[in-house]
N, C-alpha and C positions, 0 to 999 in steps of 0.2 A: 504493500500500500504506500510506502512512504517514498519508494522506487518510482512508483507511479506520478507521485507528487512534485517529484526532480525533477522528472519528464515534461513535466505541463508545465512548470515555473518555466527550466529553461525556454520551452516553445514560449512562452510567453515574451519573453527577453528577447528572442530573435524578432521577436512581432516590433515590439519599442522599439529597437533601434531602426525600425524602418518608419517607425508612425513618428518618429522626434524628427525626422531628416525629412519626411514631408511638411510636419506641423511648420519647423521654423520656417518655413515661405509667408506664414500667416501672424508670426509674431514673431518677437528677441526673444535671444534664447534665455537668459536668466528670469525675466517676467514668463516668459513658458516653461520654465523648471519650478520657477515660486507657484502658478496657476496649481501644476498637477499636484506638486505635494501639499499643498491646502485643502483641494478637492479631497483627493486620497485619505488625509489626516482626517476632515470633515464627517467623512462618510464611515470611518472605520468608530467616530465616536460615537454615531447615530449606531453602531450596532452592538457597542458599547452598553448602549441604553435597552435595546432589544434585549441582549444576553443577560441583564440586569448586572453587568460586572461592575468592577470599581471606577467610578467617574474621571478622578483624578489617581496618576499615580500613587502608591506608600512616599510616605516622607524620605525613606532612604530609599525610592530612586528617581529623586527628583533630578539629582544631580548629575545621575549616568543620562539620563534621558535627555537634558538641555544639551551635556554633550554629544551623544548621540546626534540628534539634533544636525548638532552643527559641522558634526564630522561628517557622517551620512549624508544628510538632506543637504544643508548650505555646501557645503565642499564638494560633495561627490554630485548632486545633481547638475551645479554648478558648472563645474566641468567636462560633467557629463554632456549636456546642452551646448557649452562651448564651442568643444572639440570639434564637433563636423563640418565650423567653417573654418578650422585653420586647418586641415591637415585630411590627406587622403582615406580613402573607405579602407585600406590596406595596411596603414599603419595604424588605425583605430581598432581594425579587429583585433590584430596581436596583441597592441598593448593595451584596449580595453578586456583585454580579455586575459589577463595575468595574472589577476586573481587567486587562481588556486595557489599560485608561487608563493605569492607574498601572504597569506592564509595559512600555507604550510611552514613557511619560515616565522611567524608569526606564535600560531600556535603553540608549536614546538620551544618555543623561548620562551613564551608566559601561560602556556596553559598547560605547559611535559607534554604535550600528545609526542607519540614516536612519529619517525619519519622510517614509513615500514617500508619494505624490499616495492610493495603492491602500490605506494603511492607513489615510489620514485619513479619506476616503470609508467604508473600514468600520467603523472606530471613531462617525463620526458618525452611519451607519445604526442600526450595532447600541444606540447609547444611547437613539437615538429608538424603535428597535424595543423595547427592551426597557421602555419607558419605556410607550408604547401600551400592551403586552400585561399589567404591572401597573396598569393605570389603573382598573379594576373595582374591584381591592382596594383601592388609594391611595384612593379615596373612599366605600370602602363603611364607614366608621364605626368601623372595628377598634384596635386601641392603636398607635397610632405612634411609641412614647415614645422620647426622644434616644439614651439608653442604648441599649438595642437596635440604632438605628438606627447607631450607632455601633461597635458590636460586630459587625454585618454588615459595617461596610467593615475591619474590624481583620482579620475573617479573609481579608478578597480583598484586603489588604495585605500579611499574614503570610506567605500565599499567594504573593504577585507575587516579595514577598522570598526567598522559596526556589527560586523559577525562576533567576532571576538569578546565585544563589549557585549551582547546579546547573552554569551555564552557564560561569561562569568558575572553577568547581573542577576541570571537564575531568575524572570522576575513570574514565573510561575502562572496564576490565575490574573497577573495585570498585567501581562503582554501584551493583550488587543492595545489596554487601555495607553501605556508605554511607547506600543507604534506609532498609535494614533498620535499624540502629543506629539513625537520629537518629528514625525514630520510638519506639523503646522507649527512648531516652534524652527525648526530649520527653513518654511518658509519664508520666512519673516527678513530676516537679513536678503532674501533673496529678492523681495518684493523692495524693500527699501534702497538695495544697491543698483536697481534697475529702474528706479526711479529717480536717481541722480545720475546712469550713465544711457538709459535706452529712451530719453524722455522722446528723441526726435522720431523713435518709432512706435509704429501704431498696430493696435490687433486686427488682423480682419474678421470679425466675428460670419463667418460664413457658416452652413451647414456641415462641408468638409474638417475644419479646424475643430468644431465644435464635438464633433464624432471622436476627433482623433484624439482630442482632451479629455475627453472621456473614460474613450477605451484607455488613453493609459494612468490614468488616477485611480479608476474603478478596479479595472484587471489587473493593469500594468503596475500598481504602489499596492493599493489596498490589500488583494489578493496576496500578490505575490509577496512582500516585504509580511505582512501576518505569519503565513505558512514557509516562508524561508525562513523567519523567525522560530517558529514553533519546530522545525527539524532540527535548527542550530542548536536548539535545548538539549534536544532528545539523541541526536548522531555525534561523531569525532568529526568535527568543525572540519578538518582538513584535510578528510576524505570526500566530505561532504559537498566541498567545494570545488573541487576534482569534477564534479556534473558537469559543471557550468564551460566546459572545453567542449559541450555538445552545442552552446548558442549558435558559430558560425556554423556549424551542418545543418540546424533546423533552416538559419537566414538562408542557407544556398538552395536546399531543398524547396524552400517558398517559392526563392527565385526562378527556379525553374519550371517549377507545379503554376503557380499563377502570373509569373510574369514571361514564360517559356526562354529564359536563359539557359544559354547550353553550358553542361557541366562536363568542365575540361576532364583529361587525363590527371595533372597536376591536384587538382581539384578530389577525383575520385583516392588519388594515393592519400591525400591530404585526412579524407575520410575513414578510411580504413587503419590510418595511421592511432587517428582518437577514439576510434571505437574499437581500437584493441585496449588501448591505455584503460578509457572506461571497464572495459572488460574483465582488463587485471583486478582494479581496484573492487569490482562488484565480484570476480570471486572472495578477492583474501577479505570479503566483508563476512560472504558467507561461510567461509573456512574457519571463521573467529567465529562464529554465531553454530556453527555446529558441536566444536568443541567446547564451549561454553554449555551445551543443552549437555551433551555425553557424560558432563563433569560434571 
């Protein structure tokens, strides 16, 4: 079940970075990164209320949650939104997509998880996998500028960093409520910074834009940040993360399924490269889950 729910996050994730790359035609990117995590934060408190959970955070964690917040939502969205006008589709995938690296070097320093035989094997699939299936874009001509390139790995940093914090805040029956907050507390800097630097830009409140802000505060935050939450609790954070090397297969898959882009050679080795890696890592999951039952 919880396999299943990697599955659907990542697809999700490949969806966003295609629905952010269209949305910014319709808005600035920081006033469009402040929009979604407000919405997403909004809607996760309304069910807050449904669930009858805790409205506001426990006192002690008020404090991981503001930086949450700020780490996650203002930093990582931030950049996240940034990045696709300084820098090619080619060099965002890679290093928006590093995450498990700096997760598992992470973890391992403040949280002891091992760095087992199964995660090295997937970590070093998935880089080379994800590294093949940009290599079209990496050489096709396009802006690769540092900025950018930079600002892609600050959101799969910002990112790793809220995992982490997630894991060791433990915050049990108020994580809806937790989510909820530190994204509408991280949108807040982002709404203010974009109104002293994006003033000469305007939204096109269209039907298109409006869809697309939608699907990704509803699906793309609410959803997804809850339940990647709620595994982070439950799983070794830094296998766990290890999934997220399936985003560029799902995006290339889309790409060909609905937009009939043809999927190279380069491309198919790229694929097969991270879906061995996955592979590693989801047996030595089950290898530790069987002798655990035996014993």
């Amino acid at each position: 079940m919880r396999v299943l729910i990697v599955f659907i996050i990542t697809a999700v994730y490949a969806v966003c970075f295609t629905a952010i790359k269209e949305g910014l035609a319709f808005a600035p990117p920081l006033l469009f990164g402040g929009l979604r995590a407000f919405i997403g934060g909004v809607s996760l408190l309304l069910l807050v209320l449904v669930f009858r959970r805790p409205f506001f955070p426990e006192r002690r964690h008020w404090t991981w949650t503001v930086v949450l917040g700020f780490i996650t939502t203002t930093f990582g969205f931030g950049a996240m939104f940034l990045s696709p006008e300084m820098t090619g589709a080619g060099i965002a995938s890679v290093l928006g997509n590093t995450q498990p690296l700096v997760v598992i070097i992470l973890a391992a320093i403040f949280l002891k998880e091992k760095i087992t035989r199964g995660k090295t094997i997937a970590l070093t699939f998935g880089l080379i996998g994800i590294t093949f299936i940009s290599y079209p874009a990496l050489t096709g001509g396009g802006v690769f500028g540092f900025s950018g390139g930079m600002l892609a790995l600050a959101a799969s940093g910002g990112a790793s960093i809220g995992s982490l914090i997630i894991k060791r805040l433990n915050a049990g029956q108020s994580l809806m409520t937790v989510t909820a907050w530190q994204l509408i507390i991280g949108s807040i800097p982002l709404f203010l910074i974009s109104a002293a630097m994006e003033r000469q830009t305007k939204v096109i409140w269209n039907t298109e834009f409006v869809g697309l802000l939608l699907f990704l505060s509803l699906v793309g935050t609410s959803f997804t940040n809850y339940f990647w939450y709620w595994l982070v609790e439950r799983e070794d954070v830094g296998r766990l993360s290890l999934f997220l090397f399936l985003v560029p297969i799902f995006g290339l898959g889309m790409a060909a399924l609905v937009l009939g882009e043809k999927v190279t050679l380069l491309e198919i080795i790229g694929v097969i490269f991270t879906v061995a890696g996955i592979g590693a890592v989801i047996s030595e999951s089950w290898r530790i889950r069987i002798s655990r039952f035996l014993l």
